[in-house]
Backbone as CSV, one residue per row, in Angstrom:
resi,resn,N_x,N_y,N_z,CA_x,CA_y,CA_z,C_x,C_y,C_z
1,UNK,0.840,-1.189,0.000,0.000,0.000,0.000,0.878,1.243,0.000
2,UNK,0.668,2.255,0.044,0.924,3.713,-0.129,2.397,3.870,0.989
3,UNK,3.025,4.626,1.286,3.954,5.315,1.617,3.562,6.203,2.651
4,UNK,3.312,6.112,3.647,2.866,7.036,4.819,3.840,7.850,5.502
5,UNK,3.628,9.333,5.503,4.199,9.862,6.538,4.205,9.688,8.089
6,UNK,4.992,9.715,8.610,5.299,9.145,10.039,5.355,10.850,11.227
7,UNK,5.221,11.941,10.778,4.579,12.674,11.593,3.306,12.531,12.188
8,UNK,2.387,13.706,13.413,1.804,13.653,13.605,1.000,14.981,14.505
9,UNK,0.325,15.163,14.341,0.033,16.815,14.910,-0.361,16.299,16.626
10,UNK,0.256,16.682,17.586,0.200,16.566,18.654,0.055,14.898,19.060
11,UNK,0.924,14.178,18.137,1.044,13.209,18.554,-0.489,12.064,18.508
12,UNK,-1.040,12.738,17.600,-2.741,11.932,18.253,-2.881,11.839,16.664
13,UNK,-2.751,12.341,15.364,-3.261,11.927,14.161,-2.028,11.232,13.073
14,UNK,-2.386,10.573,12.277,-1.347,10.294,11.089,-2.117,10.266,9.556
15,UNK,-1.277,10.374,8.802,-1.946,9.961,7.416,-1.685,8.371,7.155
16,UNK,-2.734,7.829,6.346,-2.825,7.085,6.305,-3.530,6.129,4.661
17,UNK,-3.254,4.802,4.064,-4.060,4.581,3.078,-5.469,4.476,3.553
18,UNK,-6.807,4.695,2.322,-7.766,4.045,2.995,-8.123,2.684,2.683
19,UNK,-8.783,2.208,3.811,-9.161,0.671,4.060,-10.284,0.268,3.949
20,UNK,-10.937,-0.922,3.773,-12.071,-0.924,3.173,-12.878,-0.508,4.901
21,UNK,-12.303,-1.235,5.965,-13.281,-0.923,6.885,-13.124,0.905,7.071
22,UNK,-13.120,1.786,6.519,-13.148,3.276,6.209,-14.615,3.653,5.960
23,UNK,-14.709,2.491,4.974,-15.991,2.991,4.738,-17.302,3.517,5.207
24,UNK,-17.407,2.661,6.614,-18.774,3.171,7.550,-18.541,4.419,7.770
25,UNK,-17.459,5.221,8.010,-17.166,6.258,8.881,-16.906,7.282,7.707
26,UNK,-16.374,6.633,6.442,-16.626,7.703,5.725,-18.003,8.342,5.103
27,UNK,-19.013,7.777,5.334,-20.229,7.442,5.053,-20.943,8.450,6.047
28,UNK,-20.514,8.287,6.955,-21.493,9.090,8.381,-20.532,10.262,8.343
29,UNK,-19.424,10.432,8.115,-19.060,12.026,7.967,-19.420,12.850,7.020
30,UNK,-18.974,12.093,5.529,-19.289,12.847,4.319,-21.214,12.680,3.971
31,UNK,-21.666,11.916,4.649,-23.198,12.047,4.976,-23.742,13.501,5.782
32,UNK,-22.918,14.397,5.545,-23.186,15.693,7.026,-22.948,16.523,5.987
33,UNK,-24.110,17.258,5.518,-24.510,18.313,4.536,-23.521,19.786,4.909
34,UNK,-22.782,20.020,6.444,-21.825,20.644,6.292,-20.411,20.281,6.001
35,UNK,-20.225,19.014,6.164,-19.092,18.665,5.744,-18.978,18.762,4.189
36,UNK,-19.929,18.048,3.409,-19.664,18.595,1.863,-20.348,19.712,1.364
37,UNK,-20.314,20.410,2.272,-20.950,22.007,1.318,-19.903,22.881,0.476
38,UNK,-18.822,22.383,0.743,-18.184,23.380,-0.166,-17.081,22.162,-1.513
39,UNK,-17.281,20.917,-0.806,-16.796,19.825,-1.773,-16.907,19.687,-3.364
40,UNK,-16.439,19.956,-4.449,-16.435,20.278,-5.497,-16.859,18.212,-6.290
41,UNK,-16.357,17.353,-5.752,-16.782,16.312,-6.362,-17.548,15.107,-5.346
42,UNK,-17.914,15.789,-4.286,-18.534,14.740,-3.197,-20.406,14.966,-3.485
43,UNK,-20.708,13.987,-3.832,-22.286,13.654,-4.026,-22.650,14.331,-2.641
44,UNK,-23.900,14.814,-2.711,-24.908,15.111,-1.870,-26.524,15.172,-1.655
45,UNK,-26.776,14.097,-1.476,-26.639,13.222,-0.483,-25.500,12.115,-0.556
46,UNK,-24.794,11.710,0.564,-23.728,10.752,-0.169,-23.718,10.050,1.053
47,UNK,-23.933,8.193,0.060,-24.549,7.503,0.522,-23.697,5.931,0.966
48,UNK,-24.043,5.552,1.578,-22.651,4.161,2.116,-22.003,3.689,0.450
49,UNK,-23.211,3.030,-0.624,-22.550,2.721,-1.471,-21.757,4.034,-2.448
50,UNK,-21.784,5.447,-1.894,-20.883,5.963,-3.118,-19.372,5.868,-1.734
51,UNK,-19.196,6.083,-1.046,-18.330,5.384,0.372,-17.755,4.036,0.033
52,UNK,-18.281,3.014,-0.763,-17.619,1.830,-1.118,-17.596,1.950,-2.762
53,UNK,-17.995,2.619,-3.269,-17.380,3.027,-4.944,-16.459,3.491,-5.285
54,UNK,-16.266,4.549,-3.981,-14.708,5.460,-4.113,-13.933,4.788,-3.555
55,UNK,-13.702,3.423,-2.311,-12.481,3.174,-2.152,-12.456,1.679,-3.044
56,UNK,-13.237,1.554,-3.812,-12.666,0.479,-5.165,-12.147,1.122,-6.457
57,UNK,-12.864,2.461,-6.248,-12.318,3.210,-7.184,-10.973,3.656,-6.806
58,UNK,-10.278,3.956,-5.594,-9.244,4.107,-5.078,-8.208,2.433,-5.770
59,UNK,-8.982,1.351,-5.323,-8.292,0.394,-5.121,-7.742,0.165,-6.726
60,UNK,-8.616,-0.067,-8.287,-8.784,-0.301,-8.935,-7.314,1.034,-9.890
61,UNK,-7.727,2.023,-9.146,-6.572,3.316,-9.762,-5.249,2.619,-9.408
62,UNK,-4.852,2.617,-7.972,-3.698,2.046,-7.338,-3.006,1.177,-8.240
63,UNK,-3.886,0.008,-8.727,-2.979,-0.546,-9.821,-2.780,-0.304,-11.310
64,UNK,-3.124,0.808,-11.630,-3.119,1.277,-12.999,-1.796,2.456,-12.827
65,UNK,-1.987,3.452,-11.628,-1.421,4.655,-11.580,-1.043,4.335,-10.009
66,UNK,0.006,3.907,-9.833,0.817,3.823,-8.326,0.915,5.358,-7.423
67,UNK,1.407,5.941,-8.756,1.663,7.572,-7.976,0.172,8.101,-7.218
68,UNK,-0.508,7.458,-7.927,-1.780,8.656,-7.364,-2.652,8.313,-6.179
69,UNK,-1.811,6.656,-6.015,-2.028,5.693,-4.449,-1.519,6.918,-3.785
70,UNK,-0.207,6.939,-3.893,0.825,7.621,-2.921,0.039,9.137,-2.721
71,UNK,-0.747,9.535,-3.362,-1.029,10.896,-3.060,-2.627,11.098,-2.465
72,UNK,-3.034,9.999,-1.866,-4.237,9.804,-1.722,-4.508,9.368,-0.012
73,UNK,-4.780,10.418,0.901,-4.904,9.564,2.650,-6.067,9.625,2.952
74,UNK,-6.000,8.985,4.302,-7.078,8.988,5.114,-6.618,9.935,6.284
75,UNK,-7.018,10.829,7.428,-5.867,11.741,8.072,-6.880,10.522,9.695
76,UNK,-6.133,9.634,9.960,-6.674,8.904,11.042,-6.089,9.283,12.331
77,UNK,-7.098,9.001,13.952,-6.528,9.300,14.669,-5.963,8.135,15.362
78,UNK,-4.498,8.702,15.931,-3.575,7.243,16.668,-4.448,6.104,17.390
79,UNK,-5.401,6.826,18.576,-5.822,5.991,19.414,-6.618,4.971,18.984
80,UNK,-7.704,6.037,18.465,-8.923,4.734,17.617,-8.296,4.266,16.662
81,UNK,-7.436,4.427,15.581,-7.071,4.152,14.038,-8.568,4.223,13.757
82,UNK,-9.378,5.652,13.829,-10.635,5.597,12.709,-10.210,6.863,12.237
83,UNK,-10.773,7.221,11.015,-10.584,8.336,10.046,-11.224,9.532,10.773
84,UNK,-10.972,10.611,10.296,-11.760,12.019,10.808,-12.029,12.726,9.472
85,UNK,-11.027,12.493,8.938,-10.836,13.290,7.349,-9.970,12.618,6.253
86,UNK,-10.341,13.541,4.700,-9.047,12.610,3.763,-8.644,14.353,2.891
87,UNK,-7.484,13.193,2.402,-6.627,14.305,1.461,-5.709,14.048,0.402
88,UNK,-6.173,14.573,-0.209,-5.587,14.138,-1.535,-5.048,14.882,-2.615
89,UNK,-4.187,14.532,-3.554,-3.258,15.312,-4.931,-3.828,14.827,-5.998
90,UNK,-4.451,15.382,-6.936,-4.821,14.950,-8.178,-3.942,15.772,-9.399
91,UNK,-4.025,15.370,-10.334,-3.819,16.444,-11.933,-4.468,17.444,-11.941
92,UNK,-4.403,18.650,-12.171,-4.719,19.820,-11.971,-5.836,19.920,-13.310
93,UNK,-5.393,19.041,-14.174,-6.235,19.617,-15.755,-5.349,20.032,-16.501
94,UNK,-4.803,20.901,-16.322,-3.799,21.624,-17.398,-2.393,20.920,-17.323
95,UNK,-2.036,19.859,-16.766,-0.802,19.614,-16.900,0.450,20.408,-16.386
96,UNK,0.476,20.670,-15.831,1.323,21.930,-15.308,1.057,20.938,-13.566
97,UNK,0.500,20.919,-13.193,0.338,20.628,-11.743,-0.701,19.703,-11.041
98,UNK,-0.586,20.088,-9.880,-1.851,19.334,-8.955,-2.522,19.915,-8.144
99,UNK,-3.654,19.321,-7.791,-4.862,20.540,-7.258,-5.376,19.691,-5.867
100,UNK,-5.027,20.282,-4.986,-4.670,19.421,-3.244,-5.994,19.978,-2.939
101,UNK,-6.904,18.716,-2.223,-8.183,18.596,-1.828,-8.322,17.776,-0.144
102,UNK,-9.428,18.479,0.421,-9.212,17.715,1.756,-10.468,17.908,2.730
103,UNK,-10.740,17.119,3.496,-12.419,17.343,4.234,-11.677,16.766,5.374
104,UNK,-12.021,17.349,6.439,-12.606,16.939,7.791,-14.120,17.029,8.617
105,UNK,-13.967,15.574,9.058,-15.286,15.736,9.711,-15.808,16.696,10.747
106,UNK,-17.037,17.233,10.928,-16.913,18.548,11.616,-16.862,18.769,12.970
107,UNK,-16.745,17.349,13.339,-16.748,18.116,15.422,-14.860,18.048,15.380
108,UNK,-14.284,17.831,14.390,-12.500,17.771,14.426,-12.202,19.267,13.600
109,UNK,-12.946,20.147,13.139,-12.915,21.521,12.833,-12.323,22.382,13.922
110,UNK,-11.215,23.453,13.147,-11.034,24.333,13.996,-9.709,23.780,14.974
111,UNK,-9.193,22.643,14.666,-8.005,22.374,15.805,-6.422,22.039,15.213
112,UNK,-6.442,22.435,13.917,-5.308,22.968,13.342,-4.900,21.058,12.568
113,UNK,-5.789,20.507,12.352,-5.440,19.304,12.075,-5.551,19.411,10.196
114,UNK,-6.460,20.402,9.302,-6.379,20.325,7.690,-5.241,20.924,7.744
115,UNK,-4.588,21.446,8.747,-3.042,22.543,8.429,-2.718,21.478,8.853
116,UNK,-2.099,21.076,9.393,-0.685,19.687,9.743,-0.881,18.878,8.566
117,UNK,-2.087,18.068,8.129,-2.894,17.477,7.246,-2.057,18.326,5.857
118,UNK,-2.446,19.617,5.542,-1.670,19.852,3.813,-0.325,20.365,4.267
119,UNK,0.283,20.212,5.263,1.657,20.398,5.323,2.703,18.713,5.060
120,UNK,1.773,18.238,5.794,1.992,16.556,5.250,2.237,16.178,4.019
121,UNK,1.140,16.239,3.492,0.827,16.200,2.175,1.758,16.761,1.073
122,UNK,2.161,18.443,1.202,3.226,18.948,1.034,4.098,18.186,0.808
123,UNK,4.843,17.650,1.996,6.655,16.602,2.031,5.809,15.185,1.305
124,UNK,4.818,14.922,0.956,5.357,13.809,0.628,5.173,14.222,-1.548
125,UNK,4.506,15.559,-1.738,4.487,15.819,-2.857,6.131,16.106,-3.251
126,UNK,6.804,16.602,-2.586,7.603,16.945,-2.670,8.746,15.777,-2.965
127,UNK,8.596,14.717,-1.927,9.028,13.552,-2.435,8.944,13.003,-3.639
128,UNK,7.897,13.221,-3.978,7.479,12.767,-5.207,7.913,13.535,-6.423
129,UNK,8.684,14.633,-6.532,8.963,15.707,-7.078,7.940,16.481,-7.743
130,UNK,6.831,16.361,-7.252,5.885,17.470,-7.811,6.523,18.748,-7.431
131,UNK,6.062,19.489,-8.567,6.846,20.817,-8.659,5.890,22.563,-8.417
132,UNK,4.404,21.837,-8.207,3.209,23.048,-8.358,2.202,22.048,-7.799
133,UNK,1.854,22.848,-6.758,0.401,22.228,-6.684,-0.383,23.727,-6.491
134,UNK,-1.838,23.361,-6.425,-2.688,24.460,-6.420,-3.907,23.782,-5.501
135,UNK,-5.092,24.882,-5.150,-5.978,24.744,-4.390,-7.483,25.807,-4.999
136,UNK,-7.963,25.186,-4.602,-9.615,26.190,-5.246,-10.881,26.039,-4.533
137,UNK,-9.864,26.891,-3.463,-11.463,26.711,-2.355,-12.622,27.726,-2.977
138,UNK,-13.953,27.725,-2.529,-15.003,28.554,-2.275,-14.517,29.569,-1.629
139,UNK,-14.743,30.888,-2.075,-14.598,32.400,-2.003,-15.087,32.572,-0.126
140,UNK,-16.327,31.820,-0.446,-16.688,32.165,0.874,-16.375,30.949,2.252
141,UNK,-15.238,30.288,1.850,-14.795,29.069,2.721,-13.471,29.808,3.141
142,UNK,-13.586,30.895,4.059,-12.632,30.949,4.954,-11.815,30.361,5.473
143,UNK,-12.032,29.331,6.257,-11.418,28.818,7.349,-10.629,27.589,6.257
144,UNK,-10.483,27.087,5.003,-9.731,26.128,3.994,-8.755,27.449,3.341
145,UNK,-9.272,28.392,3.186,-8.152,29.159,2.619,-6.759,29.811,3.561
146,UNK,-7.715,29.827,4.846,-6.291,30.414,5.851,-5.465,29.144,6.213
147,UNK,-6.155,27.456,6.121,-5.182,26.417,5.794,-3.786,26.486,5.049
148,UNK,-4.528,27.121,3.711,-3.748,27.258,2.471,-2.397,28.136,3.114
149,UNK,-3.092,29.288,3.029,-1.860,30.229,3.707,-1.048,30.394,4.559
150,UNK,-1.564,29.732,5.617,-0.425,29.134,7.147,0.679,27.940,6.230
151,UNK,-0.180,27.363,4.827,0.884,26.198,4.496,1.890,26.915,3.019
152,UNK,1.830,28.175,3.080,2.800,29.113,1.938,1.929,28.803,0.672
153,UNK,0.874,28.808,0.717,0.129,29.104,-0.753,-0.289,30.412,-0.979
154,UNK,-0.026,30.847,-1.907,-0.745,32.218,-2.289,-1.307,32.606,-2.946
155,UNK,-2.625,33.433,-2.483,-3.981,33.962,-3.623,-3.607,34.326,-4.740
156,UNK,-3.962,33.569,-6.010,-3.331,34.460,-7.267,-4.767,35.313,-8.132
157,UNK,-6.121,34.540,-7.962,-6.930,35.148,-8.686,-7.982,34.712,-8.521
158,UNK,-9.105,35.337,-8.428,-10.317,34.524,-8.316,-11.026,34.560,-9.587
159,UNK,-11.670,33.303,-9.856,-12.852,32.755,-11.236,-14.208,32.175,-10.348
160,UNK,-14.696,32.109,-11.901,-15.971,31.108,-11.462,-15.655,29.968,-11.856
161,UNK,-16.395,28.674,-11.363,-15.618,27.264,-11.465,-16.916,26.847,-11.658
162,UNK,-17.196,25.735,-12.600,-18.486,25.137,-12.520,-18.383,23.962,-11.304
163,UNK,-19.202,23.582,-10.461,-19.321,22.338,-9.447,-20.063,21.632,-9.937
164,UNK,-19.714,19.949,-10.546,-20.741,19.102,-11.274,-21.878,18.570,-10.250
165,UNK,-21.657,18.104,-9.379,-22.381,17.824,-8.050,-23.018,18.836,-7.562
166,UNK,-23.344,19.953,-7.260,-24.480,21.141,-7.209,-25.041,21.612,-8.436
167,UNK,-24.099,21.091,-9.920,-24.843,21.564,-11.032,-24.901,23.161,-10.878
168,UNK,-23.419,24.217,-10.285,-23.970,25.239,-10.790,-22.225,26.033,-10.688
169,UNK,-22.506,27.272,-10.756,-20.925,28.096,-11.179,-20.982,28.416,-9.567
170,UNK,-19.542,28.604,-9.389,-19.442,28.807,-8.004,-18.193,29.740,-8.180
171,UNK,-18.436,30.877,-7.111,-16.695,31.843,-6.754,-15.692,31.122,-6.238
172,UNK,-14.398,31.131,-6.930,-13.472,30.137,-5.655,-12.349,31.060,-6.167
173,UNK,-11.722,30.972,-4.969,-10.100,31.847,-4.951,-8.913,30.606,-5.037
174,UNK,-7.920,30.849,-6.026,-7.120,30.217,-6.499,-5.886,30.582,-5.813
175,UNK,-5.205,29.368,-5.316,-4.440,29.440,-4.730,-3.112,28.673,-5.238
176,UNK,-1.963,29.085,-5.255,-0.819,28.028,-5.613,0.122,27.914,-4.740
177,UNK,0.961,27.315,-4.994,2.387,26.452,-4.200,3.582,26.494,-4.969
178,UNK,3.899,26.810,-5.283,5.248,26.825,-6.022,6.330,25.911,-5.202
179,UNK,6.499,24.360,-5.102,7.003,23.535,-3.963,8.640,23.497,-4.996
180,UNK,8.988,24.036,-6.009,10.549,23.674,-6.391,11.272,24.947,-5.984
181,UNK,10.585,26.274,-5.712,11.259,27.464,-5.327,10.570,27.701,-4.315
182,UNK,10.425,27.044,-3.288,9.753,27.233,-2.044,10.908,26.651,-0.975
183,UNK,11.352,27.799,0.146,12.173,27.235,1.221,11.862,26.481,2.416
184,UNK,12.277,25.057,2.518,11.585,24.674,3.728,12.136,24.887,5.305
C-alpha cells in the first residue's frame, strides 16, 4: 500500500491509506450536509454505497497509476485508528500541476489538524517531485483558505468554477504552491 508519513500533529493523528473498513465512517461524515458544502466532487446526499465506490475506485486506480495511491490519505486518529478526514493530490487539468483537496469531519474543525494534514501532504508531494500544486477553495470558505496560507500558498486570482455535483458556477479563490522554489 501507499507510503505514509510518520509525523503527527500533537502526537494523536497520522496519514494514512484508505481501508475498506473506512468505509462506515466515511459514510457518516461525508453524509453531514456541512461537511460537503463546499466539496467540489462529493455527491450530496452521499450515501454508504458511493463510500464503497470510491475506495474500489481508489483500489482499482492504485494498480493502474501507483503515484496517485501515494497521493491519496485517510488523516486517522492514533488511538482509535478511525478516520476524521481525507486528502488528496490529483492532476490539476492543465498539466502543469496538482490541485490538493481535503475534508474533515466537523466536530475535528477548527483544531489545526487540515493545516498539519496539507503540510503533510506537502513533504510527501515533494518527495514525489511534484513541482506546483494548487488549491480552489469557495470564495466564501474561509477557514480552507487560511489552511492554504499558514501552508505558503498564495492567492493568485479569483474565477468562477463550474461544481458538477451542485450543477452550478461557483466563486473560488485560487491558490498556488510553487514547492521547487519554495524554502523549507
Amino acid at each position: 500500500m501507499a507510503q505514509t508519513p510518520q509525523n503527527s500533529v500533537g502526537e494523536q493523528y497520522h496519514l494514512s491509506s484508505y481501508r475498506l473498513t473506512d468505509v462506515d465512517d466515511a459514510f457518516r461524515f461525508l453524509s453531514n450536509p456541512a461537511v460537503t458544502k463546499y466539496l467540489r466532487r462529493v455527491p450530496s446526499p452521499f450515501t454508504r454505497q458511493d463510500a464503497e465506490d470510491y475506495y474500489y475506485a481508489l483500489q482499482q486506480e492504485a494498480q493502474s497509476n501507483p503515484l496517485r495511491e501515494r497521493l491519496n490519505f485517510t488523516v486517522r486518529n492514533n488511538t482509535t485508528d478511525r478516520i476524521v478526514g481525507g486528502i488528496r493530490l490529483e492532476p490539476d487539468g492543465t498539466g502543469e500541476g496538482w490541485e490538493l483537496g481535503y475534508w474533515l469531519a466537523e466536530e475535528y474543525w477548527g483544531q489545526g489538524i487540515a493545516t498539519w494534514a496539507c503540510k503533510e501532504m506537502l513533504q510527501v508531494a515533494r518527495r514525489e517531485g511534484i513541482k506546483k500544486v494548487c488549491a480552489w477553495p469557495r470564495q466564501e470558505n474561509g477557514a480552507s483558505q487560511r489552511v492554504l496560507e499558514k501552508n505558503g500558498f498564495k492567492h493568485v486570482r479569483d474565477e468562477q468554477q463550474y461544481y458538477p455535483v451542485a450543477n452550478e458556477m461557483c466563486n473560488v479563490a485560487i491558490f498556488e504552491s510553487d514547492l521547487e522554489n519554495e524554502d523549507d
